[in-house]
Biopython code that builds the backbone (N, CA, C, O; Angstrom):
import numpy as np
from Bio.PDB.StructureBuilder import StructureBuilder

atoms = [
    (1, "UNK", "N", (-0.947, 34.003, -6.778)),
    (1, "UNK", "CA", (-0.266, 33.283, -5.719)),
    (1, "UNK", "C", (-1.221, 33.125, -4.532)),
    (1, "UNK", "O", (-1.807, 34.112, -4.086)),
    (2, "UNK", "N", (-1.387, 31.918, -4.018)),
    (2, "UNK", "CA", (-2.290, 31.580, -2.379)),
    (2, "UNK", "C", (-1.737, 32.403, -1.556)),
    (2, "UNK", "O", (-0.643, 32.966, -1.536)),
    (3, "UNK", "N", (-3.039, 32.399, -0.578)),
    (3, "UNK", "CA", (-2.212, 33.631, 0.449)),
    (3, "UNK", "C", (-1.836, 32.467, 1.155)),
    (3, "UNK", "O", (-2.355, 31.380, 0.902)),
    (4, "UNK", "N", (-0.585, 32.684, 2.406)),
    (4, "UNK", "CA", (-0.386, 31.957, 3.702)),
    (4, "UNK", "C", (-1.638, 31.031, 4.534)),
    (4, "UNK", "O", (-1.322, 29.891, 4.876)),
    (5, "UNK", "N", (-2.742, 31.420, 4.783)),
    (5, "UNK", "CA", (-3.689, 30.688, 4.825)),
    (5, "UNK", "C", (-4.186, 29.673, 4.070)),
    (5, "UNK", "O", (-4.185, 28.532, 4.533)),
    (6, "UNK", "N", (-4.633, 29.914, 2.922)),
    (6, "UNK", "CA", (-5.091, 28.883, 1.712)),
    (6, "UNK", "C", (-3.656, 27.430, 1.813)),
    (6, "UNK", "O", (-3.740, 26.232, 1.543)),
    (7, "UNK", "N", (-2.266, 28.411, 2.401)),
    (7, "UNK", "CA", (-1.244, 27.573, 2.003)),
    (7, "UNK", "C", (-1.250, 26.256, 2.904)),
    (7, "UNK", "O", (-0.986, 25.102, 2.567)),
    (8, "UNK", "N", (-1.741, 26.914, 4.518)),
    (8, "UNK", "CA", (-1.636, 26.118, 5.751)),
    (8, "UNK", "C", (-3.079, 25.351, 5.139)),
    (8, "UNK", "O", (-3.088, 24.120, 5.138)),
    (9, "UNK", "N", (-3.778, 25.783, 4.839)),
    (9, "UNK", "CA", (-5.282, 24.725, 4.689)),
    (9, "UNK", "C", (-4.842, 23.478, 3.718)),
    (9, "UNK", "O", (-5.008, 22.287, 3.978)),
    (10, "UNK", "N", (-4.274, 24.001, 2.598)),
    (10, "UNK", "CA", (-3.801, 22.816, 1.502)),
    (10, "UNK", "C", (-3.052, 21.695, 2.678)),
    (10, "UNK", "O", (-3.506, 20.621, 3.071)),
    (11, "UNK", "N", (-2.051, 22.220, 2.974)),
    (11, "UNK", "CA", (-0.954, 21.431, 3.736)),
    (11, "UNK", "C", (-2.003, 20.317, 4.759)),
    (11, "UNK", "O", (-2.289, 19.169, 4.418)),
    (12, "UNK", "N", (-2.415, 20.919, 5.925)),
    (12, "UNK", "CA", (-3.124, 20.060, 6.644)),
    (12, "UNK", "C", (-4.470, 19.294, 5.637)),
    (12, "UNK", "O", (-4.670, 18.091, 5.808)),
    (13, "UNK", "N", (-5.196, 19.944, 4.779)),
    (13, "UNK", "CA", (-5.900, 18.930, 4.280)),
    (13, "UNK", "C", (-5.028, 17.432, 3.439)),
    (13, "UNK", "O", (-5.215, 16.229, 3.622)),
    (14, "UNK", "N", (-4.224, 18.034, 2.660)),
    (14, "UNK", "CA", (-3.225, 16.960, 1.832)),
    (14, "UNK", "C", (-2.526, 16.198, 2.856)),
    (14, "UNK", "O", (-2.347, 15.063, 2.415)),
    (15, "UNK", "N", (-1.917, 16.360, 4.366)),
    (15, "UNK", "CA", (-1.609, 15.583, 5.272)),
    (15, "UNK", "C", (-2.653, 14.411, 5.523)),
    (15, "UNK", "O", (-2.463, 13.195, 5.515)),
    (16, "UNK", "N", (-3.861, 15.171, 5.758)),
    (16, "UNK", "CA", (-5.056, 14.337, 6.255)),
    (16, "UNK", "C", (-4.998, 13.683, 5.213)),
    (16, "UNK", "O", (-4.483, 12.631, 5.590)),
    (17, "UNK", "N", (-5.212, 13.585, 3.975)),
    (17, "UNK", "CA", (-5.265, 12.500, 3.223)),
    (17, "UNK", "C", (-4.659, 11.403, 2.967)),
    (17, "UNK", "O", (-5.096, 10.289, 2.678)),
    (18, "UNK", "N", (-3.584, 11.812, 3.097)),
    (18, "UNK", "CA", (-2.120, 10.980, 2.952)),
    (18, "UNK", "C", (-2.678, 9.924, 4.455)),
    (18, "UNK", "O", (-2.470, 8.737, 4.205)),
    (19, "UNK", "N", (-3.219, 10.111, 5.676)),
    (19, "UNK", "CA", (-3.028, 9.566, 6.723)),
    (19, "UNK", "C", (-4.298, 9.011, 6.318)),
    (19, "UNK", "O", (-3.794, 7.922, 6.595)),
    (20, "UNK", "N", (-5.369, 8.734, 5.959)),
    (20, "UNK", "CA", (-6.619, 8.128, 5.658)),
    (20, "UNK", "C", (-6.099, 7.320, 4.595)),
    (20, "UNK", "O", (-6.199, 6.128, 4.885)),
    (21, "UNK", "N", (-5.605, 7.513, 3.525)),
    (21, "UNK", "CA", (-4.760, 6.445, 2.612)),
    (21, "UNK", "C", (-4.343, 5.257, 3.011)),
    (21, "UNK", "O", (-4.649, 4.100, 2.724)),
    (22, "UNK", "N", (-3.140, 6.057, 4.155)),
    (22, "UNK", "CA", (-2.290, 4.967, 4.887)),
    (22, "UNK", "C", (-2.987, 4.281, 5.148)),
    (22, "UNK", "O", (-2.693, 3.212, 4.614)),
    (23, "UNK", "N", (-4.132, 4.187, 5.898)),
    (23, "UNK", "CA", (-5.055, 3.711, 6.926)),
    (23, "UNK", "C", (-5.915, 2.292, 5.995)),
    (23, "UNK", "O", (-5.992, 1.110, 6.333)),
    (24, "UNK", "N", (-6.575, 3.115, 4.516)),
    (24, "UNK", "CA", (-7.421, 2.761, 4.239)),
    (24, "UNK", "C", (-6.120, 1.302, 3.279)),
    (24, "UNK", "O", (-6.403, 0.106, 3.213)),
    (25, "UNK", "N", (-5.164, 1.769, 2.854)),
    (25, "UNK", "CA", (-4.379, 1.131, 2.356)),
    (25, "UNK", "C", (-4.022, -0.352, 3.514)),
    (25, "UNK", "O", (-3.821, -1.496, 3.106)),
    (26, "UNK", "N", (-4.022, 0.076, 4.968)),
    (26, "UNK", "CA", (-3.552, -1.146, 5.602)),
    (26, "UNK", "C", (-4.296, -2.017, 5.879)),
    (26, "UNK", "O", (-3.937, -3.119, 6.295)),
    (27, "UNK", "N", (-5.873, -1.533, 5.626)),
    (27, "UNK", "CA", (-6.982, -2.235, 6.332)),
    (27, "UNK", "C", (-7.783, -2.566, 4.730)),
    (27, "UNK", "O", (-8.711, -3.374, 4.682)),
    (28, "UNK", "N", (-7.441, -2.059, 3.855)),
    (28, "UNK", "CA", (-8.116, -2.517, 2.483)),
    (28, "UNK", "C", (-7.409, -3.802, 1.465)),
    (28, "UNK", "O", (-7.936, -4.619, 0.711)),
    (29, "UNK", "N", (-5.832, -3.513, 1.886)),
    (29, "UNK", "CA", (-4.612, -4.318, 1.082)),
    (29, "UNK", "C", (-4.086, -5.006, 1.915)),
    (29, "UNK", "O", (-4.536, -6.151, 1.914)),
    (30, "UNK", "N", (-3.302, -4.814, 2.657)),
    (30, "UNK", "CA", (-2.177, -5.436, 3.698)),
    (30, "UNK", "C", (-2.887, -6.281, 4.489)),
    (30, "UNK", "O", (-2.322, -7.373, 4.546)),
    (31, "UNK", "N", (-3.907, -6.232, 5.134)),
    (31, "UNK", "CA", (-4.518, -7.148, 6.150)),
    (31, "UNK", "C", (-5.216, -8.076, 5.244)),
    (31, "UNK", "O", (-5.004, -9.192, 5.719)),
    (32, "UNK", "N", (-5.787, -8.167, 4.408)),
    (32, "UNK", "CA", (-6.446, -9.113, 3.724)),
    (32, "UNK", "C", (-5.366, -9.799, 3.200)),
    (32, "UNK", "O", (-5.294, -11.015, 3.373)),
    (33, "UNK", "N", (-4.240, -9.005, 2.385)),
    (33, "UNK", "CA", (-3.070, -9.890, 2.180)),
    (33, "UNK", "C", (-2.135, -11.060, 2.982)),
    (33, "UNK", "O", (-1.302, -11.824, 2.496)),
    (34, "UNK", "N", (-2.631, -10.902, 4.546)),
    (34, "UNK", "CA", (-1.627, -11.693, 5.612)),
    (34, "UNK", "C", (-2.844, -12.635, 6.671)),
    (34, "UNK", "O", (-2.560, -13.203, 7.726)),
    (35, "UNK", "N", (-4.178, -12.577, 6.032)),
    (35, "UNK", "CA", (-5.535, -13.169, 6.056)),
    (35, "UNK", "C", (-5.212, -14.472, 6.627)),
    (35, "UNK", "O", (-5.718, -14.857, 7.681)),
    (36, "UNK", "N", (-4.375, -15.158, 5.946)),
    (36, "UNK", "CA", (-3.986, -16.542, 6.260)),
    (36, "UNK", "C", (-3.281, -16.704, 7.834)),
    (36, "UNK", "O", (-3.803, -17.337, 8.752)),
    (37, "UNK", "N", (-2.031, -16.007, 7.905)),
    (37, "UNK", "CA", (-1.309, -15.533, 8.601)),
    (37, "UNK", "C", (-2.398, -15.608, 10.147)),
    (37, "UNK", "O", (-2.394, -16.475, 11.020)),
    (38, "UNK", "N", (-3.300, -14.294, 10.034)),
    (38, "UNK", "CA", (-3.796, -14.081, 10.864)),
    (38, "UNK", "C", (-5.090, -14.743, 11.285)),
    (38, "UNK", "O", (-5.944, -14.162, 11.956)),
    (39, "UNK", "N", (-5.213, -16.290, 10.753)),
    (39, "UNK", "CA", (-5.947, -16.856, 11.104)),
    (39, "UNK", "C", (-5.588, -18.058, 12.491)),
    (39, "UNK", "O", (-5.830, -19.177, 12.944)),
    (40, "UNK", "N", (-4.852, -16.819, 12.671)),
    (40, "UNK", "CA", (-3.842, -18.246, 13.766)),
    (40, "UNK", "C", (-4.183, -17.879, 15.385)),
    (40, "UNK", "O", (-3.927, -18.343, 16.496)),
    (41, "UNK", "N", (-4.912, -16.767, 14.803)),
    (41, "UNK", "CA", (-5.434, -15.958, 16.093)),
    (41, "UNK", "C", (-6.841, -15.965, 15.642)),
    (41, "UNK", "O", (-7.197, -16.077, 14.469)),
    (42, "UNK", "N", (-7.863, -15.792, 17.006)),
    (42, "UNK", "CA", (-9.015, -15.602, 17.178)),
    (42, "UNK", "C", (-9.365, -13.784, 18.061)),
    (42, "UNK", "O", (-8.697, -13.065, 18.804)),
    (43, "UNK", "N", (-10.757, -13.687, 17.437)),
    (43, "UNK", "CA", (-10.999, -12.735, 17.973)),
    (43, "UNK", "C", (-13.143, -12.809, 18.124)),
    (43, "UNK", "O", (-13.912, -12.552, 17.198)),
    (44, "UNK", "N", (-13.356, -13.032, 18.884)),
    (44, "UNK", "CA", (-14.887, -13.001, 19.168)),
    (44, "UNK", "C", (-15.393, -14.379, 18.556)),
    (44, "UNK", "O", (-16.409, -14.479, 17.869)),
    (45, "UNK", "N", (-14.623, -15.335, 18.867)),
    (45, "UNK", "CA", (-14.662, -16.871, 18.346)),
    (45, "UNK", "C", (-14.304, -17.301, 16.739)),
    (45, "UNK", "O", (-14.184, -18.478, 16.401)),
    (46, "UNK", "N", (-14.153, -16.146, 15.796)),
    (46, "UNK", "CA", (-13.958, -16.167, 14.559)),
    (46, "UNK", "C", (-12.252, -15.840, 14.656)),
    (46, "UNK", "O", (-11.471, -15.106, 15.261)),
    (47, "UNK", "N", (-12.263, -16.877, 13.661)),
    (47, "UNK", "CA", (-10.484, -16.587, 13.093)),
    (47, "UNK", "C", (-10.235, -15.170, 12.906)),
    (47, "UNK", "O", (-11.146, -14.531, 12.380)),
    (48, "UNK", "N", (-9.100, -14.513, 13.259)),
    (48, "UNK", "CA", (-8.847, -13.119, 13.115)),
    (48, "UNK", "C", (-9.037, -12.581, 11.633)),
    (48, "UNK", "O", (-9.644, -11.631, 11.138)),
    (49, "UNK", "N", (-8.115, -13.784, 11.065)),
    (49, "UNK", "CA", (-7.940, -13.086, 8.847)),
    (49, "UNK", "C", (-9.660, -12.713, 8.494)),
    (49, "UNK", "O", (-10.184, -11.733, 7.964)),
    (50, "UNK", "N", (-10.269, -14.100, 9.109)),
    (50, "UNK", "CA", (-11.535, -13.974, 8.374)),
    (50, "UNK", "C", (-12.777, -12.494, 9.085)),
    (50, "UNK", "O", (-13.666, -11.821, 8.564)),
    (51, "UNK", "N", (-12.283, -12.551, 10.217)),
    (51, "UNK", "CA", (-13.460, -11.521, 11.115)),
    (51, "UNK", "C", (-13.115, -10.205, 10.184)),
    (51, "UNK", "O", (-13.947, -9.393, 9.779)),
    (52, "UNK", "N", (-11.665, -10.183, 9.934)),
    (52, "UNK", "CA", (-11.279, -8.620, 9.308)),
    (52, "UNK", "C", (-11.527, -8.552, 8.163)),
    (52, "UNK", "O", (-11.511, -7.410, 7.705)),
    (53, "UNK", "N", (-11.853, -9.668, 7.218)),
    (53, "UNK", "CA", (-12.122, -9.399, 5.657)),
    (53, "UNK", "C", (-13.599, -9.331, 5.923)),
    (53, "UNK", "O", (-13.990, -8.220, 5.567)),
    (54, "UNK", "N", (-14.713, -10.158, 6.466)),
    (54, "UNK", "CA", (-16.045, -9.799, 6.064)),
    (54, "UNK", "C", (-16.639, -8.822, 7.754)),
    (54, "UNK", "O", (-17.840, -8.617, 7.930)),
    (55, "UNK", "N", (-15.696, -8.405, 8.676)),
    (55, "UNK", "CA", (-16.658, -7.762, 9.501)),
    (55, "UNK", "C", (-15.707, -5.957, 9.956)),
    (55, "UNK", "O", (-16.082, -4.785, 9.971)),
    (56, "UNK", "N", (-14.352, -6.691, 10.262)),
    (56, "UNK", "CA", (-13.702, -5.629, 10.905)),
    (56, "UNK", "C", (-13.314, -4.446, 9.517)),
    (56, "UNK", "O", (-13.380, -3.242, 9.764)),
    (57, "UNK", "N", (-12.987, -4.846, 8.331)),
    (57, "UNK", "CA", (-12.266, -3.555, 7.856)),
    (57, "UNK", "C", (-13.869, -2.698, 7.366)),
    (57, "UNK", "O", (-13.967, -1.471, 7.342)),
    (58, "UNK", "N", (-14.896, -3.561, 7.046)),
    (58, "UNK", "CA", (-15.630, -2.496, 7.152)),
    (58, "UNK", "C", (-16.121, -1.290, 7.910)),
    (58, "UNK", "O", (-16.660, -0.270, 7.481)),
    (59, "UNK", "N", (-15.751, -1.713, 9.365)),
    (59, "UNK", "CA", (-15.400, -0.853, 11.006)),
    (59, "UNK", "C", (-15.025, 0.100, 10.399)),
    (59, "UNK", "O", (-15.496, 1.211, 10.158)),
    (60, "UNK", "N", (-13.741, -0.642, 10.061)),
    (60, "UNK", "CA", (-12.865, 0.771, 10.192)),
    (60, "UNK", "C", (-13.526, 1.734, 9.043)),
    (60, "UNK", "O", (-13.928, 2.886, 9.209)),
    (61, "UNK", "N", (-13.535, 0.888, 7.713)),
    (61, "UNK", "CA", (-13.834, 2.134, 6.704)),
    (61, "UNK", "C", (-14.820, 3.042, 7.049)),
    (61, "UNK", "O", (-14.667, 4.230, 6.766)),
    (62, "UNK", "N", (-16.344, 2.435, 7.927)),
    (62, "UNK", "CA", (-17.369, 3.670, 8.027)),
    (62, "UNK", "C", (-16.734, 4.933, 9.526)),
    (62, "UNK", "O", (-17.222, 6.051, 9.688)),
    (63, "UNK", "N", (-15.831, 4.457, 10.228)),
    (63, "UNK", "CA", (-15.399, 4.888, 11.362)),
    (63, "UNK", "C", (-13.980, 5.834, 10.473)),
    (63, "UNK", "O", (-13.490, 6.867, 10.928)),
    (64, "UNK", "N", (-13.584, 5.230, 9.291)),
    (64, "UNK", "CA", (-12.750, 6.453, 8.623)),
    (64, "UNK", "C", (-13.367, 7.421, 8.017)),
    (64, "UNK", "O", (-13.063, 8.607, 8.140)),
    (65, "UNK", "N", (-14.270, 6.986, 7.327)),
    (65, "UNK", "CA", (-14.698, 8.422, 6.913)),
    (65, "UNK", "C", (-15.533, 9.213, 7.702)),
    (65, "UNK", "O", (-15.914, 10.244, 7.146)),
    (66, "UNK", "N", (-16.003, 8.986, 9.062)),
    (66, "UNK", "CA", (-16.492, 9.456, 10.274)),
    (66, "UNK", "C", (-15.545, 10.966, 10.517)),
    (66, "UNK", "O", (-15.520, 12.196, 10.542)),
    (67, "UNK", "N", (-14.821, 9.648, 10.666)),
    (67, "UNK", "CA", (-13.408, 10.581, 11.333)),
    (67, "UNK", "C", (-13.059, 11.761, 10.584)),
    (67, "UNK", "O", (-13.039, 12.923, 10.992)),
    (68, "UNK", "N", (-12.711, 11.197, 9.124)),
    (68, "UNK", "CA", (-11.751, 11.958, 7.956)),
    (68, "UNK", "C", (-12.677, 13.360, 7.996)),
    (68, "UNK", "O", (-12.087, 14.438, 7.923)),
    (69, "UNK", "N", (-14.349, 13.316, 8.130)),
    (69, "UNK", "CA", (-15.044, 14.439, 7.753)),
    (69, "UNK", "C", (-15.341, 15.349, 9.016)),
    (69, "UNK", "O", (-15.731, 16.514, 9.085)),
    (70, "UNK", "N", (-14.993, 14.334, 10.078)),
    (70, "UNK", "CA", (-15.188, 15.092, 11.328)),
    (70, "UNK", "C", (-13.686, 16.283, 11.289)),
    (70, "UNK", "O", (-13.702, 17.486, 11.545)),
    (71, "UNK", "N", (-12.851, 15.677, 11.001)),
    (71, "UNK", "CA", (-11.584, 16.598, 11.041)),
    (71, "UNK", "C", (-11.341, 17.500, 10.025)),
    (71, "UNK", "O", (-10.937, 18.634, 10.282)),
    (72, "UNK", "N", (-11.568, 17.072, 8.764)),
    (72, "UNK", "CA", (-12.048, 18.205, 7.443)),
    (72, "UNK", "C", (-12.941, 19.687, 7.899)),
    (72, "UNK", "O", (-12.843, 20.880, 7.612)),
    (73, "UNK", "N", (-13.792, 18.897, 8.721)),
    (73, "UNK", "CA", (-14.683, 20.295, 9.047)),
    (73, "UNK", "C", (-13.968, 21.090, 9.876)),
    (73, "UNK", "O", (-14.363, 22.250, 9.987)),
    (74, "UNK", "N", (-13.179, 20.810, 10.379)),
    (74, "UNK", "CA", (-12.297, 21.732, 11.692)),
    (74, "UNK", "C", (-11.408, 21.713, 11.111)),
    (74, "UNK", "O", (-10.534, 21.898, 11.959)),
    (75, "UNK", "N", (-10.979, 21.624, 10.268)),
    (75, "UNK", "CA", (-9.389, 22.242, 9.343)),
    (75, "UNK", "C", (-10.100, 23.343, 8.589)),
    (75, "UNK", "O", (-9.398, 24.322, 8.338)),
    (76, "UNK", "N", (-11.284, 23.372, 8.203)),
    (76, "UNK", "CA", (-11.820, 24.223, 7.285)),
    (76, "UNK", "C", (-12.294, 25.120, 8.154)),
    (76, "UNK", "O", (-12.403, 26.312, 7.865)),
    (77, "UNK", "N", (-12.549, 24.727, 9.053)),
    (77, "UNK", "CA", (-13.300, 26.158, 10.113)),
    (77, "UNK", "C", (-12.192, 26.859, 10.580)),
    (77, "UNK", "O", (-12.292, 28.072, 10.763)),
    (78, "UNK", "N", (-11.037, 26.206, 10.822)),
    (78, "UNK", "CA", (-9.910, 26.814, 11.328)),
    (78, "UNK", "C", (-9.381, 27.602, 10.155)),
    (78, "UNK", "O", (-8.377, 28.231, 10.487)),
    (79, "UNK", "N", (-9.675, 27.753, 9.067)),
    (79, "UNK", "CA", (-9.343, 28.434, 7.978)),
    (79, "UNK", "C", (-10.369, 29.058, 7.735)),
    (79, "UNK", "O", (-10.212, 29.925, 6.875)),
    (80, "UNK", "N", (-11.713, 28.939, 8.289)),
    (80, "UNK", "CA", (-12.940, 30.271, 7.668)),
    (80, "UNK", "C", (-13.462, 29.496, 6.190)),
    (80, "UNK", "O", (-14.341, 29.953, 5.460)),
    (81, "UNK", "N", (-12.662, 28.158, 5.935)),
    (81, "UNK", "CA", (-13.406, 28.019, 4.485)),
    (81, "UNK", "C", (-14.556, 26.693, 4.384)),
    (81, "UNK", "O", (-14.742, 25.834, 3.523)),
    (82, "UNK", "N", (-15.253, 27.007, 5.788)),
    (82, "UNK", "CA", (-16.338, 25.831, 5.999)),
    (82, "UNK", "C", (-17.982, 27.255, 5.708)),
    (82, "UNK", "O", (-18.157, 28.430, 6.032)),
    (83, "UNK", "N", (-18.947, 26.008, 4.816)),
    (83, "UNK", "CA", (-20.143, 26.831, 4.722)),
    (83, "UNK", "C", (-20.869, 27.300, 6.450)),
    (83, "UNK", "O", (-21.883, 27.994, 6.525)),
]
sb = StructureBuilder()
sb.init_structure("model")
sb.init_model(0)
sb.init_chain("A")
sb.init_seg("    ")
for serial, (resi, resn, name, xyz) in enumerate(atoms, 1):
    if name == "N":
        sb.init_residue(resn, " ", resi, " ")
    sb.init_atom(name, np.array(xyz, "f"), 0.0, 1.0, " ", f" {name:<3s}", serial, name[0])
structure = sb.get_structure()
């Protein structure tokens, strides 16, 4: 059986994932899906749909996994189970 610790580390790491999913799910699927939609708006002189399929979701993806590993390491330190 995990001790209480191992239990809180699972929990917040499996949260964190679930929230990088969400993320990667809205900016990988959903926004490219409404592409059209959001070409009705501009953003830095480029149509919005199009800036986010070839410039913005890549943003986000290298700025998610920035993030995702910046916070991994401090869930794991906060548990003692970082090298």
């Amino acid at each position: 059986m995990a001790s209480e610790g191992q239990r809180r580390h699972w929990e917040k790491t499996r949260s964190l994932t679930y929230i990088v999913l969400v993320i990667w799910a809205l900016f990988g699927i959903v926004i490219p899906w409404f592409a059209k939609e959001l070409d009705a708006f501009s953003f830095l002189g480029f149509e919005l749909g199009y800036y986010m399929l070839v410039q913005g979701s890549l943003i986000v993806f290298v700025a998610l996994i920035w993030l995702q590993n910046l916070r991994q390491d401090a869930i794991d330190d906060e548990f003692g189970s970082g090298q």
